[in-house]
C-alpha positions as CSV (number, residue, x, y, z in Angstrom):
1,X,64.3,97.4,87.2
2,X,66.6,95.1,84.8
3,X,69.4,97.1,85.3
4,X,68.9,97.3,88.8
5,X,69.0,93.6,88.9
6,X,71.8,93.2,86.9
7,X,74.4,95.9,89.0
8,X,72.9,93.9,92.3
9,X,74.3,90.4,90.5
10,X,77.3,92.0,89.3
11,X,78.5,93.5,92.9
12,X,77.1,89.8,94.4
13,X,79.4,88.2,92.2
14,X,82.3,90.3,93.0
15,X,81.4,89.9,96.7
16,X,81.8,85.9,96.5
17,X,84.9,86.4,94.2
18,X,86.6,88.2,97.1
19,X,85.8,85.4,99.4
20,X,87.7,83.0,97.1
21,X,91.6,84.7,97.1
22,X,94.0,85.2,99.5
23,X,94.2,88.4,101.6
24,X,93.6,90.5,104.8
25,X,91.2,89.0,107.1
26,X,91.3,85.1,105.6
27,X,92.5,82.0,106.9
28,X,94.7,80.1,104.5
29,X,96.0,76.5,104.5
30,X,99.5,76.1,102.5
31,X,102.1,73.4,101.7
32,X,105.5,75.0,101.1
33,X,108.1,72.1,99.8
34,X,105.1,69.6,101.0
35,X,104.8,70.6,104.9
36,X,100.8,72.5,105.7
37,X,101.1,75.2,107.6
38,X,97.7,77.3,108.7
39,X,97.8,81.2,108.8
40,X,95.6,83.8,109.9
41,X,96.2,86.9,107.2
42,X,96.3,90.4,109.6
43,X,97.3,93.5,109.4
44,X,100.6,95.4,110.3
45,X,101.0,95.1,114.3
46,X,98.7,92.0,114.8
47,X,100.8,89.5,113.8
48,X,101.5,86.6,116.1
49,X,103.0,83.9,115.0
50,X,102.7,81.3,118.3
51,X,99.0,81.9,117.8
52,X,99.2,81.3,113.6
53,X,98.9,85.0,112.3
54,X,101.0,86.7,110.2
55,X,100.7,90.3,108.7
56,X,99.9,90.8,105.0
57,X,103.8,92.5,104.1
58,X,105.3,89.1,105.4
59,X,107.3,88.2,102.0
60,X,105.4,85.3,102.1
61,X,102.3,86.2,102.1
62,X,102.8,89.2,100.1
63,X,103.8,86.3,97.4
64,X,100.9,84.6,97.3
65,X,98.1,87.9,98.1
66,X,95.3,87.2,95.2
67,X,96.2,83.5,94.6
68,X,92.9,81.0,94.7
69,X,92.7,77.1,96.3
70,X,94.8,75.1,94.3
71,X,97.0,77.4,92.8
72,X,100.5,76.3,92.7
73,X,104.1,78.6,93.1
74,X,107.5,78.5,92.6
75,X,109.1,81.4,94.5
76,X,112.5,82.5,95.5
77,X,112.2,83.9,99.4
78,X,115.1,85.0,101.3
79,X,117.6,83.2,98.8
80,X,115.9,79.9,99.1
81,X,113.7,78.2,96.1
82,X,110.1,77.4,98.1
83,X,107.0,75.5,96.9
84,X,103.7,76.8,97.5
85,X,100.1,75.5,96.8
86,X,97.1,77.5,97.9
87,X,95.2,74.3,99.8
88,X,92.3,76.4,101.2
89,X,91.1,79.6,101.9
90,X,88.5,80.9,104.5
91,X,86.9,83.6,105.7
92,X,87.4,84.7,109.4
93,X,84.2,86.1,110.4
């Protein structure tokens, strides 16, 4: 029964670490060189950008896939230096 208990915590923990970094299916708040922007993380095809979503093989969003809130980048996209910090992440249910 222990070890039953302790594999249920284990894959609850990775459950609720999931929940916590950036990827398909969350909704993430960013600053990149200080403006927010809000996206919707989706995959290939569903990507609107008038209505805030935007595919997971974006370049930007494939530079920040894994990050956590508060986690702070500097990246070179499309031959321009950018700022990014990871201001919030959710969970589109």
């Amino acid at each position: 029964m222990k070890k039953l208990l302790n594999t249920y915590k284990r894959s609850n923990s990775y459950k609720k670490s999931q929940l916590l970094v950036v990827g398909v299916g969350k909704k993430v708040e960013i600053k990149i060189n200080g403006e927010t922007q809000f996206w919707e993380i989706v995959d290939i095809g569903k990507s609107d950008i008038e209505d805030g979503k935007i595919s997971f093989n974006a370049p930007l969003i494939q530079s920040i896939l894994g990050a956590k809130k508060g986690d702070k980048f500097a990246k070179k996209l499309m031959g321009n230096k950018i700022t990014v910090v990871i201001k919030n992440i959710s969970f589109n249910v």
